[in-house]
C-alpha positions as CSV (number, residue, x, y, z in Angstrom):
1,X,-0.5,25.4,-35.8
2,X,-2.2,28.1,-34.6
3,X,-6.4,27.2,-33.5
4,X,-7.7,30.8,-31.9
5,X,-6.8,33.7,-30.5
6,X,-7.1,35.3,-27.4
7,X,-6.8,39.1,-27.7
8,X,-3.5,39.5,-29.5
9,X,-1.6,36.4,-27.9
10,X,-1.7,33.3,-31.2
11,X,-3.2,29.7,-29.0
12,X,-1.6,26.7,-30.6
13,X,-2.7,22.6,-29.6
14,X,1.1,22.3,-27.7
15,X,-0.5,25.7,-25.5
16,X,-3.6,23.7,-24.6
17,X,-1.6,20.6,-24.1
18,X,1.1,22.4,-21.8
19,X,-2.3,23.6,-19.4
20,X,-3.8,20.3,-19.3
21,X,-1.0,18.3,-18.5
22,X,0.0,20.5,-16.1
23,X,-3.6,20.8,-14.3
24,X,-3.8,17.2,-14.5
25,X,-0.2,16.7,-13.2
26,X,-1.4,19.1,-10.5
27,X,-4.5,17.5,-9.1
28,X,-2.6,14.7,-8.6
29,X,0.4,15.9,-6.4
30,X,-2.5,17.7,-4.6
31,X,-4.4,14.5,-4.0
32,X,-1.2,12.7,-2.9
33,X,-0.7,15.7,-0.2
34,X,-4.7,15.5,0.5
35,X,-4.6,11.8,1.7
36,X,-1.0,12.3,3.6
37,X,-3.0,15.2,5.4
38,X,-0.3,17.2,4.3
39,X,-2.8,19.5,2.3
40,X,-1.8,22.9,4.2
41,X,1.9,22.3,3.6
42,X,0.9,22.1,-0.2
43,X,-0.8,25.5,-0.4
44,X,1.9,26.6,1.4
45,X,4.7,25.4,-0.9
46,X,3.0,27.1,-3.7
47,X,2.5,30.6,-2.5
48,X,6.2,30.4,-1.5
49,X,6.8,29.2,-4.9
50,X,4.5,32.6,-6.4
51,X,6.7,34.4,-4.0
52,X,9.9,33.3,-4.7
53,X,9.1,34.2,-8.5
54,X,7.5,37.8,-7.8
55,X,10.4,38.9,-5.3
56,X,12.7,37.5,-8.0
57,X,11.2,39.3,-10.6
58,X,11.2,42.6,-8.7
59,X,14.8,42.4,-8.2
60,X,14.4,41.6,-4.1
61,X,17.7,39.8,-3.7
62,X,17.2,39.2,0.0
63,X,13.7,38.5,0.1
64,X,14.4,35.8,-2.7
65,X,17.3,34.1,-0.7
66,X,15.6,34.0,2.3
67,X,12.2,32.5,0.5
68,X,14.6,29.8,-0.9
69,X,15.8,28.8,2.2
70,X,12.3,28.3,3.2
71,X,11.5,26.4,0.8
72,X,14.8,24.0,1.3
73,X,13.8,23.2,5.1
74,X,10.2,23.0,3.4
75,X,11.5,20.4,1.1
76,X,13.6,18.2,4.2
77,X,10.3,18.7,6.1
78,X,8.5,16.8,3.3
79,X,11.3,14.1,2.0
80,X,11.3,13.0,5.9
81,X,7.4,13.1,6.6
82,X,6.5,11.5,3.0
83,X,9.2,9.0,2.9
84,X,6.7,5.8,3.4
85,X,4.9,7.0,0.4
86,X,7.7,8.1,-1.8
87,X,9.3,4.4,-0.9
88,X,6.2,2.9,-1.9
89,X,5.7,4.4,-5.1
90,X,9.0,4.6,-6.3
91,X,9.1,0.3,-5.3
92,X,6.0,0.3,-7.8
93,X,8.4,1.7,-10.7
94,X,10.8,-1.1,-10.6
95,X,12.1,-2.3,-13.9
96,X,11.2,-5.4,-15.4
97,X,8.5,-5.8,-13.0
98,X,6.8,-8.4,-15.2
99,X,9.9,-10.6,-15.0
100,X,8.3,-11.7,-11.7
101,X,5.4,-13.3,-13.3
102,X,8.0,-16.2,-14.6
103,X,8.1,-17.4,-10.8
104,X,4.7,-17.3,-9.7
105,X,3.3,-20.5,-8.0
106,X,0.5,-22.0,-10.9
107,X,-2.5,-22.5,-9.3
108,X,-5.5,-24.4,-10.9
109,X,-9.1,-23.2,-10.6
110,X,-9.7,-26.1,-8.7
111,X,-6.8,-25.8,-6.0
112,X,-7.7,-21.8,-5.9
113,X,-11.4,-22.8,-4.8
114,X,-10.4,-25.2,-2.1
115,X,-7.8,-22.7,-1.2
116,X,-10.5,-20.5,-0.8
117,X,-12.4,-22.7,1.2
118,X,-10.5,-23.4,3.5
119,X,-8.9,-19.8,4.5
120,X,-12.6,-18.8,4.4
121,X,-13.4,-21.7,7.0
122,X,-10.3,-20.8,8.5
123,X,-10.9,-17.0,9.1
124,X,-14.3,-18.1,10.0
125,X,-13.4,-20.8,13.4
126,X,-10.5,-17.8,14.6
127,X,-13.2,-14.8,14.4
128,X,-15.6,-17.0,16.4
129,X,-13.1,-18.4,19.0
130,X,-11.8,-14.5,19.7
131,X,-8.3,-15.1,17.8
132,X,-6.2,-12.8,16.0
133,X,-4.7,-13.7,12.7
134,X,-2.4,-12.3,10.4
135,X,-2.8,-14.4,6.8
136,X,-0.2,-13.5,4.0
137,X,-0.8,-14.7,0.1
138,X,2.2,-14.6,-1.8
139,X,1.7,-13.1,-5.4
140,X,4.5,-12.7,-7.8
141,X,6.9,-10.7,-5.8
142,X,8.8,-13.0,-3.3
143,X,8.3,-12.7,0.5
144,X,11.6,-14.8,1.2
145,X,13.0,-12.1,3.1
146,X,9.9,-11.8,5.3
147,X,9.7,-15.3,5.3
148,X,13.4,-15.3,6.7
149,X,12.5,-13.4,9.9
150,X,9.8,-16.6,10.9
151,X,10.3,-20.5,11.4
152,X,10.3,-21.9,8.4
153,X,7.3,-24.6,7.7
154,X,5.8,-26.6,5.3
155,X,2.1,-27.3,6.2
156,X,-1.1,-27.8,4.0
157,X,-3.0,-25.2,3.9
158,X,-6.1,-26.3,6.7
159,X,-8.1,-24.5,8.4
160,X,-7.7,-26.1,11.6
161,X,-3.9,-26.0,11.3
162,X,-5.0,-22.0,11.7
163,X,-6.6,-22.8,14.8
164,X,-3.5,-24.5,16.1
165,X,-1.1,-21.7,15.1
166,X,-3.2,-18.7,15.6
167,X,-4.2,-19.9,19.4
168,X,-3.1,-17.6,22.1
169,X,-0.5,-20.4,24.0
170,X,0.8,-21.2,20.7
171,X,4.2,-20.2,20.6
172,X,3.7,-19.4,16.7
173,X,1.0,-16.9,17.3
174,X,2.7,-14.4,17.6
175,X,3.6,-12.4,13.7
176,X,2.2,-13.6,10.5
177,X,1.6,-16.9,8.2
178,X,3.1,-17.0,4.7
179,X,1.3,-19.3,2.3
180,X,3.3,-19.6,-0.8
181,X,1.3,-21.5,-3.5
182,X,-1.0,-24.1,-1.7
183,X,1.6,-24.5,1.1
184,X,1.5,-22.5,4.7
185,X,5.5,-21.6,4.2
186,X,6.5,-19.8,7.5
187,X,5.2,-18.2,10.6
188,X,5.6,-16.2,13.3
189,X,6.8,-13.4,10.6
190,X,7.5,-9.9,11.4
191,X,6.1,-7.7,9.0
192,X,6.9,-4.1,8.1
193,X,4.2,-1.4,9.4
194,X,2.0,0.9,7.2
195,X,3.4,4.4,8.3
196,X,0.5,6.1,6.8
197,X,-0.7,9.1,8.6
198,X,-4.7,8.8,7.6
199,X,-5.5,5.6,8.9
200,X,-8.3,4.9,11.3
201,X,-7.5,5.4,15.2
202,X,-8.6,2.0,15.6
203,X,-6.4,0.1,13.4
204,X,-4.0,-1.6,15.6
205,X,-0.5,-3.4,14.4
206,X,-1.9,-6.3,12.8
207,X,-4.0,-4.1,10.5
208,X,-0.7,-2.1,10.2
209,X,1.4,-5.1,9.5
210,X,-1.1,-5.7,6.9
211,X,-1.1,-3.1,5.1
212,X,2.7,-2.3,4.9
213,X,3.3,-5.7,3.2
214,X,0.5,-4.9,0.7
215,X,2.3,-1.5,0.2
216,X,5.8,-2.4,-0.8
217,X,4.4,-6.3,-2.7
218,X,1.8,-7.5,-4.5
219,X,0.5,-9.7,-1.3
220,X,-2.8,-10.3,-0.4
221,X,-3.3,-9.9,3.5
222,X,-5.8,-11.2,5.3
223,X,-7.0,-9.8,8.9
224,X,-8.7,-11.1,12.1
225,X,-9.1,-8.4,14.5
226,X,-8.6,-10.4,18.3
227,X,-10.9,-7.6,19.6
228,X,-13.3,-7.2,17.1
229,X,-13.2,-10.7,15.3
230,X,-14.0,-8.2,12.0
231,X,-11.8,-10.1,8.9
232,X,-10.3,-8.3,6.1
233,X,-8.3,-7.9,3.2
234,X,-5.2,-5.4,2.1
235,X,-4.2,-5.7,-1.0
236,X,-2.4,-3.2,-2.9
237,X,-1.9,-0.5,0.1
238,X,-5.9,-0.4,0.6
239,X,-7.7,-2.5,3.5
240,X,-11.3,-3.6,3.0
241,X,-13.7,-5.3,5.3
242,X,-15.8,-8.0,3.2
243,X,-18.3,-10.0,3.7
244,X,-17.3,-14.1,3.1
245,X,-18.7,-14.5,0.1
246,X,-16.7,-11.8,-1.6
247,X,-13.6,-12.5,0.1
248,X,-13.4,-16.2,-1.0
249,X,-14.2,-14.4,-4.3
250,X,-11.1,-12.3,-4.0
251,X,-8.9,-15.0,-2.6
252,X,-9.9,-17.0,-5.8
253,X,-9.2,-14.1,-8.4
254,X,-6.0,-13.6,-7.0
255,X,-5.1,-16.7,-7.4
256,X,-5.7,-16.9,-11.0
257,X,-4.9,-13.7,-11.6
């Protein structure tokens, strides 16, 4: 159905819906580039592309083979540097994602709130006694293989038991706590690394370690910088320092979420 003209060329809804998608479709493969800093190679990728299509259009058969060769090593250069974030999202397309919510831990409001509690207490007694502390909540995706790479425990979750595990001679300091449900699971866990390219200088690998599990699960991560004594949480491939009051509000949604 045609809706207006523009000169002689007949402008039909599918026209303006072809453009919009396509800008919208657009601005978003730009942004992803933008926050890989990989915004140059973006621009450059599509006035190759405009070339490509003008020398092929002007019949310049070896102009045109040699832009599409550029635009193959282009393309390796990319898959290899954006591979972190292509794993990611393609791990957030998995089918039958919301059979995972069948085997989530229930958690009452009243367990959540003590919960919260006590990691609050917990993160609280490590950032004033200088310790470093990696604190992983399991959500619906399972962490056993994470878990597998730790010694297996099965503690209360207390916040002095943090203290214990968390202190420097500990043997158990080193690598992350699991807490699946209201139980501290495993730890001394090695975690997999953010290997995002715009984090802050300052992030070191347990801010790392917190974000990559956040990236490829549904975990909730909390982190106690040794130097700094600074607590936050990474959840869903983004870290956030909080204030206590709105982290034990977190901890407490995402528990009865």
């Amino acid at each position: 159905m045609e809706l207006f003209r523009i000169g002689l060329i007949p402008i039909t809804w599918q026209d303006i819906a072809d453009v919009l998608l396509l800008a919208i479709g657009l601005y978003f493969v730009l942004r992803w580039f933008y926050r890989s800093n990989l915004l140059g190679v973006a621009v450059l990728l599509i006035f190759l592309i405009v070339l490509l299509k003008a020398a092929s259009l002007l019949g310049l058969i070896a102009v045109s083979f040699f832009l599409r060769n550029i635009l193959f090593w282009v393309g390796v250069f990319l898959a290899v540097i954006l591979a972190p974030e292509l794993r990611r999202w393609l791990y957030g397309l998995r089918p039958l994602g919301w059979l995972r919510l069948f085997r989530k831990e229930i958690i009452t409001e009243e367990e959540a709130e003590k919960l919260a509690e006590e990691l609050i207490e917990a993160v609280q007694l490590l950032s004033k006694n200088g310790l470093g502390a990696l604190i992983v909540l399991e959500g619906t995706d399972d962490l056993g293989t994470y878990i597998q790479t730790g010694d297996a425990v099965q503690m209360p979750v207390d916040a002095r038991m943090f203290l214990t595990i968390f202190e420097k001679k500990s043997p158990l300091h080193d690598g992350a706590v699991i807490i699946r449900g209201n139980k501290i699971v495993a730890a001394r866990c090695t975690l997999p690394l953010s290997e995002r390219l715009d984090l802050p200088q300052n992030y070191g690998q347990r801010h790392r370690a917190g974000l990559g599990i956040s990236e490829q699960s549904d975990a909730a991560t909390i982190v106690v910088s040794e130097e700094t004594g600074l607590i936050s949480l990474a959840y869903r491939g983004e870290m956030n320092r909080l204030p206590l009051p709105e982290l034990k509000k977190r901890i407490i949604q995402f528990y009865l979420s």
